[in-house]
C-alpha positions, 0 to 999 in steps of 0.5 A: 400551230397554223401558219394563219388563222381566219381571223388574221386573214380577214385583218389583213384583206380587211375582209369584213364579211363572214360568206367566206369563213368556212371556205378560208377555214377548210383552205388554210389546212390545205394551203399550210401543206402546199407551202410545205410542198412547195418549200421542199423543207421542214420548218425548224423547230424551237425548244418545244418543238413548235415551228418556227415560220418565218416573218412573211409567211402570213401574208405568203399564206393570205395571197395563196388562200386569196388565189384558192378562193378565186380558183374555186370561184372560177376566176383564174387567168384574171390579171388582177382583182380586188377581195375587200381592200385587198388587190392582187394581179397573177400570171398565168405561169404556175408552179405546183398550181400556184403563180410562179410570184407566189410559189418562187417567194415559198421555194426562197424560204427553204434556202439554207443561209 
């Protein structure tokens, strides 16, 4: 079960286009695992062994797949830009390649409460 579809990507930037569903498509995969990485935990489980994610990891995933695409585009190191009715401002601290904003809300979702 992926943590987002393209379709709940495009719901959520309110992206209208198809020129970027290959590129999201072949991004989530990738995304999905980085997460992990970055969470340095396995999702739990529930009584069918599906992962259980947590309420906010879609629109974790979506400003991550947002950052990716403009990483490929070139445009990393912007402060701030505008995808669809989507906007989003970065620094430049990263932590395994992604901005420490996005990447320390990741690492809280493997703290044990």
């Amino acid at each position: 079960m992926s943590i987002i579809t393209l379709e709940e990507y495009k719901k959520m930037t309110n992206l209208n286009v198809s020129d970027y569903d290959i590129q999201i498509t072949e991004l989530i995969p990738v995304i999905e695992e980085d997460i992990l990485a970055i969470r340095n935990k396995p999702w739990d489980l529930d009584i069918n062994y599906n992962p259980i994610h947590p309420y906010n990891i879609k629109m974790i995933a979506a400003e991550i797949i947002y950052y990716k695409i403009n990483t490929l585009k070139g445009a990393v190191g912007l402060s701030s830009e505008h995808f669809g009715d989507y906007s989003v401002s970065y620094s430049s601290d990263l932590f395994m390649g992604y901005p420490n904003l996005i990447s320390s809300r990741i690492k809280r979702l493997g703290r044990v409460l």
